[in-house]
SEKOLVEX-664254 format. One line per 8 residues: number of its first residue (from 0); for each residue x negated, y, z negated of C-alpha. Coordinates in steps of 0.02 Angstrom, whole numbers, plus 50000, padded with zeros to 5 digits. Example, Ala and Ser with C-alpha at 12.3 -4.5 7.8 and 13.67 -1.06 7.14 Angstrom:
BEGIN
0> 49385,49775,49610 ~ 49316,49947,49643
***
This chain:
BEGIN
0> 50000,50000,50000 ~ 49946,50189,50003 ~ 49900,50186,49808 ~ 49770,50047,49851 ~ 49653,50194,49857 ~ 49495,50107,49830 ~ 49535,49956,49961 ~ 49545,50097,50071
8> 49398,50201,50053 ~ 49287,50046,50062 ~ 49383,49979,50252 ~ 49358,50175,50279 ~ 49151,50142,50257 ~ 49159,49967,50365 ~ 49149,49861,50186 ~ 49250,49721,50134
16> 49223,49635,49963 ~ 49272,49442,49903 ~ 49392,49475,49757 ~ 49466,49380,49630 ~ 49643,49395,49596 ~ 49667,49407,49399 ~ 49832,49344,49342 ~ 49839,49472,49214
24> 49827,49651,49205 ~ 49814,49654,49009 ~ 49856,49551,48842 ~ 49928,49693,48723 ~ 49910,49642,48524 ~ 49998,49748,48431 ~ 50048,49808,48246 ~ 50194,49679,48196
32> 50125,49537,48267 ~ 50187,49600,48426 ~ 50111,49515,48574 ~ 50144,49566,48748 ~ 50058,49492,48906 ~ 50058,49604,49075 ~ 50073,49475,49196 ~ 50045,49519,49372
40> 50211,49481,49430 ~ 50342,49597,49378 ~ 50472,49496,49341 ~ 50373,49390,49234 ~ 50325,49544,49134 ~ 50501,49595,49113 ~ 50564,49444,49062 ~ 50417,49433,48927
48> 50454,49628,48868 ~ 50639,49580,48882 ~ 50610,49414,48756 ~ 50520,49526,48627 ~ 50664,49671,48629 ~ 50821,49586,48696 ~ 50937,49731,48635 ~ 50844,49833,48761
56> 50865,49745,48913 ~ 50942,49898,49008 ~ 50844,50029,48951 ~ 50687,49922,49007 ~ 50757,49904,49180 ~ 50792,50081,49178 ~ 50628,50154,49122 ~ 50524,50036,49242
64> 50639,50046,49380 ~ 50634,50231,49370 ~ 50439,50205,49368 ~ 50466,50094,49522 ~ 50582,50231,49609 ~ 50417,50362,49587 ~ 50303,50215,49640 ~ 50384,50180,49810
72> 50410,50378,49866 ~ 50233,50396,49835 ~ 50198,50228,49932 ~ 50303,50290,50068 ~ 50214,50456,50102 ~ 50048,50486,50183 ~ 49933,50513,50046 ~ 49863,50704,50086
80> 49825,50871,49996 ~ 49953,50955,49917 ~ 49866,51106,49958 ~ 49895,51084,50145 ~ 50063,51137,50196 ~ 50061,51091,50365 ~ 50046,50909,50286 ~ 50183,50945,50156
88> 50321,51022,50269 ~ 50273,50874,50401 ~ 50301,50740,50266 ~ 50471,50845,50185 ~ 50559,50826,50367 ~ 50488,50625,50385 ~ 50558,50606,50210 ~ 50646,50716,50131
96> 50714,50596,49978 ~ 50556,50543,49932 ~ 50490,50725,49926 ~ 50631,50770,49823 ~ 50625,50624,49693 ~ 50435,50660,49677 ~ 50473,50852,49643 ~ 50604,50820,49498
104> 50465,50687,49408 ~ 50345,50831,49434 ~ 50367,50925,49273 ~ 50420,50751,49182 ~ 50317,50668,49064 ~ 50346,50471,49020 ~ 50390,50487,48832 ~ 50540,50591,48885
112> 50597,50472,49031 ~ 50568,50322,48905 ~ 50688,50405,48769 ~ 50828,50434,48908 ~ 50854,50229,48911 ~ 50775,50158,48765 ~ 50812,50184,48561 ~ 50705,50040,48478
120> 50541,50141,48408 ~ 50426,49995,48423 ~ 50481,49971,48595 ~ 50454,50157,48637 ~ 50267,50132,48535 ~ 50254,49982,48650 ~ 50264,50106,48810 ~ 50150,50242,48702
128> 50000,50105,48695 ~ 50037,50062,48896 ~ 50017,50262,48941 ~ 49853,50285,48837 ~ 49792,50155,48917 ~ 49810,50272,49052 ~ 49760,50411,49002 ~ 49697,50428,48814
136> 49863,50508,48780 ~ 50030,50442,48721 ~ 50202,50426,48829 ~ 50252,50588,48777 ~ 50090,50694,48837 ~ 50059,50574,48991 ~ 50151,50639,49171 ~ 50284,50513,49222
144> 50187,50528,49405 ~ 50030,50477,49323 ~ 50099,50342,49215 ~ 50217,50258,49351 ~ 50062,50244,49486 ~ 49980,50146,49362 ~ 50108,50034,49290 ~ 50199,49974,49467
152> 50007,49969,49554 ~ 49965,49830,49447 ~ 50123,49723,49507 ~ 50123,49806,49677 ~ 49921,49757,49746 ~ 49892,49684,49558 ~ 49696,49678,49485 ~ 49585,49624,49615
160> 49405,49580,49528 ~ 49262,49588,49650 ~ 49160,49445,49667 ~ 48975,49500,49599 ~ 49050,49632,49449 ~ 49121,49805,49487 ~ 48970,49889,49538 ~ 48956,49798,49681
168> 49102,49943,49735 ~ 48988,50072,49718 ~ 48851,49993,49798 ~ 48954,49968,49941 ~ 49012,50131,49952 ~ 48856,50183,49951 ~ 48794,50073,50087 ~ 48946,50113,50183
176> 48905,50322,50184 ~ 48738,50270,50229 ~ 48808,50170,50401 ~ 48927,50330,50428 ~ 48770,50460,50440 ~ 48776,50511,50251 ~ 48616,50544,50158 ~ 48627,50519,49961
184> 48512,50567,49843 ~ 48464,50502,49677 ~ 48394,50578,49515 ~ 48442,50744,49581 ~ 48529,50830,49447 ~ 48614,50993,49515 ~ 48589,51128,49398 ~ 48669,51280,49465
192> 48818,51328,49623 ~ 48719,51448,49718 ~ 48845,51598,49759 ~ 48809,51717,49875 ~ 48937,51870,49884 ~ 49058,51751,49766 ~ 49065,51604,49909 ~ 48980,51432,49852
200> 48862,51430,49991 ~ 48743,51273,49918 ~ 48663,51194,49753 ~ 48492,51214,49658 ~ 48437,51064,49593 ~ 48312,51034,49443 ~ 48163,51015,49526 ~ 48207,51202,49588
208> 48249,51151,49788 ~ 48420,51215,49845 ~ 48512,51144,49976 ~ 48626,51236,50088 ~ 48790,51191,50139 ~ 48981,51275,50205 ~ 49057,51189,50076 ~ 49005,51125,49877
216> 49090,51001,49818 ~ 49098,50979,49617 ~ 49121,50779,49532 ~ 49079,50855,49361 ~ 49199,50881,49226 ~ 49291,51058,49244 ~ 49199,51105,49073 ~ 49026,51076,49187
224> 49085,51165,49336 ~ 49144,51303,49251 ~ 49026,51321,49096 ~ 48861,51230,49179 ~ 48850,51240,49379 ~ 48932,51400,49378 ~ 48831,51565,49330 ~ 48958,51687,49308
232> 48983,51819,49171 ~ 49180,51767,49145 ~ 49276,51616,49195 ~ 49405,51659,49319 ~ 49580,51679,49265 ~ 49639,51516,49324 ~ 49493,51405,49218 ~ 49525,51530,49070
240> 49716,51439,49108 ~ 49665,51275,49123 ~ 49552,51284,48944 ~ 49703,51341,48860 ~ 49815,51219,48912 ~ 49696,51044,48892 ~ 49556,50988,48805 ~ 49407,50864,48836
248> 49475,50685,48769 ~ 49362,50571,48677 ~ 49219,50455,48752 ~ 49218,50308,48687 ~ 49095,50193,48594 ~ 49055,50030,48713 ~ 48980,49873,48650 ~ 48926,49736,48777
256> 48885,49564,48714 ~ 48807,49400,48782 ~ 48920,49258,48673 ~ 48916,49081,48683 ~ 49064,49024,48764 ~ 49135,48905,48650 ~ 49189,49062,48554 ~ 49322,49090,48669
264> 49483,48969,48678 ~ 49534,48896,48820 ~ 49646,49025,48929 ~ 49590,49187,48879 ~ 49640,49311,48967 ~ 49528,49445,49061 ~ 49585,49607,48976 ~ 49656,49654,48819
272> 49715,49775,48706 ~ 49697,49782,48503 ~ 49783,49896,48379 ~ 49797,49789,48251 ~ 49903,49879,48078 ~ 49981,50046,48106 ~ 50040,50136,48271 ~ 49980,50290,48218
280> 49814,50247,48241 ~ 49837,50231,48412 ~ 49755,50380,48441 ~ 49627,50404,48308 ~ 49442,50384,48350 ~ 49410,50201,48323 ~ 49584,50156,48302 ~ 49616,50056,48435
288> 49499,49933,48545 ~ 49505,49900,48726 ~ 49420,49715,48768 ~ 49368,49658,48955 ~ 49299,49463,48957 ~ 49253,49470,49164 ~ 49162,49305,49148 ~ 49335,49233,49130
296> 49377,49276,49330 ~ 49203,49268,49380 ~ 49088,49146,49277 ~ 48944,49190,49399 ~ 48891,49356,49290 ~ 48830,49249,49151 ~ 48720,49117,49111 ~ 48816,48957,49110
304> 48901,48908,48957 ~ 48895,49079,48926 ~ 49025,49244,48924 ~ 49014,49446,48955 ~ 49117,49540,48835 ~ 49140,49742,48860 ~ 49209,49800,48697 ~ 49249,49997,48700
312> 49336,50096,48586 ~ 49385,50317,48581 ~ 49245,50422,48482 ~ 49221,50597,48484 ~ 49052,50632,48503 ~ 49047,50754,48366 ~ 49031,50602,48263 ~ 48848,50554,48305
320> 48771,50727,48323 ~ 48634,50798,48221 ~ 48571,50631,48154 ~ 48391,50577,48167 ~ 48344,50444,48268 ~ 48327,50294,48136 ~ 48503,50346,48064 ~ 48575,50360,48238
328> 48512,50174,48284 ~ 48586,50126,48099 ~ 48776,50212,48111 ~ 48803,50116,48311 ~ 48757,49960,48223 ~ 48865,49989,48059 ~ 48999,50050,48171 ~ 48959,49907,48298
336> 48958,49802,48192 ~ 49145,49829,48132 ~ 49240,49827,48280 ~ 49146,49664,48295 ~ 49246,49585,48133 ~ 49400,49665,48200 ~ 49399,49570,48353 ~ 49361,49392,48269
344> 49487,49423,48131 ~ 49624,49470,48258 ~ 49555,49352,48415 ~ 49393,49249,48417 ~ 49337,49184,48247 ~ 49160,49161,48234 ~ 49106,49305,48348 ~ 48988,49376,48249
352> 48888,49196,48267 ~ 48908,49163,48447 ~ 48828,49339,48503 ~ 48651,49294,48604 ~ 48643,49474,48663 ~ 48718,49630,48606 ~ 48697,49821,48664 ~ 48763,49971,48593
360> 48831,50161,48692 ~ 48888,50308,48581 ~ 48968,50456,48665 ~ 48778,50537,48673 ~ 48752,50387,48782 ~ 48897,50441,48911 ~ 48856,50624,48911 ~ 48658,50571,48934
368> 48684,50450,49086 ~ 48840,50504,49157 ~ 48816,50693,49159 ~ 48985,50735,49079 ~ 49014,50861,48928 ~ 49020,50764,48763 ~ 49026,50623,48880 ~ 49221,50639,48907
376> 49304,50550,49004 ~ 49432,50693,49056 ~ 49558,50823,48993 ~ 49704,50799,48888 ~ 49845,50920,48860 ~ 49831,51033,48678 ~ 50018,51007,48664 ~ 50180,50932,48759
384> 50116,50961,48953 ~ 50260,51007,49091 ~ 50225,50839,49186 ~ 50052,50877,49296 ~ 50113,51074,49327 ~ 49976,51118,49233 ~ 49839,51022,49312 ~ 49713,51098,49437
392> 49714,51041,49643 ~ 49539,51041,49720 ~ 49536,51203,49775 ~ 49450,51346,49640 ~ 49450,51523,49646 ~ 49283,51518,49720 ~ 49264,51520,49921 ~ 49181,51371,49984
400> 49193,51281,49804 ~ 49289,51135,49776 ~ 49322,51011,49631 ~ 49388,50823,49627 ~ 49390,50677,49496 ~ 49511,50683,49325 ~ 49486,50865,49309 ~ 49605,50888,49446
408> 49768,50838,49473 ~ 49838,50700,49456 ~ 49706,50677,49322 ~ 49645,50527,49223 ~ 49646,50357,49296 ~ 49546,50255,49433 ~ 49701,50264,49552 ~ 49729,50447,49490
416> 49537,50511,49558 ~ 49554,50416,49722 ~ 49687,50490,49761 ~ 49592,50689,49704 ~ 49481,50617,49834 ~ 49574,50584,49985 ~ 49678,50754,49944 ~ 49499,50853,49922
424> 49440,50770,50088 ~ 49592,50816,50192 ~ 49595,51001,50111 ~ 49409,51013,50166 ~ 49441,50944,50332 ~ 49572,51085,50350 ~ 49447,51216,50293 ~ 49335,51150,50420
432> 49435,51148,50555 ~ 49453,50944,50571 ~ 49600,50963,50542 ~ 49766,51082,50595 ~ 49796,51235,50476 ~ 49887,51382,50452 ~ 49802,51513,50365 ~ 49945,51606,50313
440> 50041,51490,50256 ~ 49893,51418,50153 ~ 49887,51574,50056 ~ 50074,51579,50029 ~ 50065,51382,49963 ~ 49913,51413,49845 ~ 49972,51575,49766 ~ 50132,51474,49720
448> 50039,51343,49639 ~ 49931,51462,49552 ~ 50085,51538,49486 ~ 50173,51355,49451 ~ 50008,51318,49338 ~ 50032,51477,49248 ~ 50209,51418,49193 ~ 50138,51261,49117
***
């Protein structure tokens, strides 16, 4: 389908990968002893949700199938900018319905779609733990958009594990640009937008060469762009906006381990999801614990008789600042350490003994390797968002500079940063002249979204 973004951009490049299909999208364990399993077909997850809260039949059907009825008008429209009316006046007269529905869910967010049909508060927890999963954020601060891409995707193409480990997608995507006439460049940290007359004409990198260009193109975190790469005296009005209305949301603490594979019962599943006492710690730092087991689709990553575990859990990285170097080393394996006894209290008794290799990642170790402030993995609304109104598109107030990734709309989310992608591309493409434009109407279309992102 259209949301298969990633499928795409690799046929784009001339790659194809061996996958394995995982049966599974993720095992949920939750406060009491409430036990959900995603399965990849969507009946078969209903009918499990439906089991656990029986008295909520219809408002299940209700709040999926509305997810579903956003899932398919996104499906059915060529995936473009937003920013490019031409596009979005083409795709309103090809399907006007679709355009429509997507408009109302606009300024929606889950939690309030999810309290239209449904009463029971563990059930409406339930759908708080599947939108953080999303996005870091509960039901009620994640956009019904965002949410409803991600919970019909996984029935629609389901999780597709490539054959080798995930970063055999990047390499390929690499490889692919490479075939296309692309040149990338490694360990070249951009330091600075050069501006010239306020257009983004080119970067300066850290070794001081600058390299020229018509158009920049920004991957970093908005809090980077805007407060790193970009040397100006004030922030413009609209990233002055966008500070206001969201913050950077936690990193996260991840813990890979090497365990013996008699650890693990027969049947685990790939992927799951532990909160083990008390919902409201869904969202506290540490409260919660994401697990992924690939070994268990692919046994090929490990040595045999062997598994891979990646165990990550939210952290602010204000947490492990300021500490010298032995304490630093002490508090990841304390902290380590913990989550470690969670998981073989709630899942895998004897886990602590069956670990042959174990590694450690604060937040300093996102923000060091992965370039991002505090090493966060995107913005999250201060308060109650109006749906994605309030999220940035990929064009900035600055000529020539452009940003993509989960700083722009539709934010957070591997699905949700394709698709900034494609939309950046096309918008680029336009500026370019690859593709058809109308000047004036561009400038009528991205004052009113200025002003829409004001309201929010």
């Amino acid at each position: 389908g259209n949301l298969n973004l990633i499928t795409q951009a690799l046929e784009a490049v001339g790659c194809k990968m061996e996958v394995i299909p995982d049966p599974s999208t993720v095992h949920f364990h939750l406060p009491g002893a409430l036990s959900v399993l995603v399965h990849r077909e969507y009946n078969d997850f209903i009918e499990e949700l439906v089991s656990k809260f029986p008295h909520e039949k219809e408002g299940i059907l209700k709040f999926y199938g509305t997810c579903w009825k956003i899932f398919n008008s996104l499906n059915s429209l060529e995936l473009k900018s937003l920013e490019e009316p031409l596009y979005l006046f083409g795709q309103f007269f090809k399907k006007p319905l679709e355009c429509l529905t997507l408009a109302y869910y606009l300024p929606q967010n889950a939690g309030d779609i999810a309290r239209k049909f449904i009463k029971d508060q563990q059930l409406l927890s339930f759908i708080d733990a599947e939108c953080f999963i999303v996005s870091t954020v509960n039901a009620l601060k994640t956009p019904m958009i965002n949410a409803s891409m991600v919970l019909c995707d996984r029935h629609f193409g389901g999780i597709n594990y490539p054959v080798g480990g995930v970063g055999g997608i990047a390499v390929s995507l690499a490889n692919g640009l490479v075939e296309k006439g692309s040149a990338i460049r490694y360990k070249a940290n951009v330091t600075n937008v050069i501006l010239e007359n306020g257009k983004a004409v080119g970067v300066r990198l850290s070794n001081g060469k600058e390299l020229f260009a018509r158009t920049v193109i920004s991957n970093a975190t908005r809090w980077d762009t805007f407060g790193k790469l970009v040397k100006a005296e004030e922030l413009p009005e609209e990233e002055k906006n966008f500070q206001k209305n969201y913050v950077k949301a936690p990193s996260f603490l991840s813990i890979h381990l090497g365990v013996k594979a008699s650890v693990l019962p027969a049947g685990t599943d790939c992927h799951h999801f532990v909160l083990e006492d008390d919902w409201s710690n869904l969202e506290k730092p540490y409260g919660s614990i994401f697990l992924s087991i690939p070994t268990v689709l692919d046994p090929s990553l490990a040595p045999e008789g062997h598994h891979i575990l990646h165990i990550f859990t939210t952290a602010g990285i204000e947490d492990w600042e300021g500490l010298p170097r032995k304490d630093y080393e002490q508090k990841k394996e304390l902290v380590a350490n913990e989550i470690i006894r969670r998981l073989e209290n709630k899942l895998f008794p004897g886990l602590q003994d069956s670990i042959v290799l174990k590694e450690v990642g604060s937040p300093k170790t996102h923000r060091r390797f992965l370039a991002r402030n505090d090493g966060t993995y995107g913005p999250m609304p201060r308060g109650k968002p109006k749906g994605l109104l309030a999220m940035p598109f990929n064009t900035t107030s600055i000529d020539g500079l452009y940003c993509v990734g989960d700083s722009c709309f539709p934010g957070q989310g591997v699905i949700a940063v394709a698709f900034s992608g494609v939309m950046c591309a096309h918008r680029v493409a336009a500026d370019i002249d690859l593709e058809q434009r109308s000047p004036i109407l561009d400038t009528g279309l991205l004052g009113v979204l200025r002003w829409l992102r004001t309201l929010a």
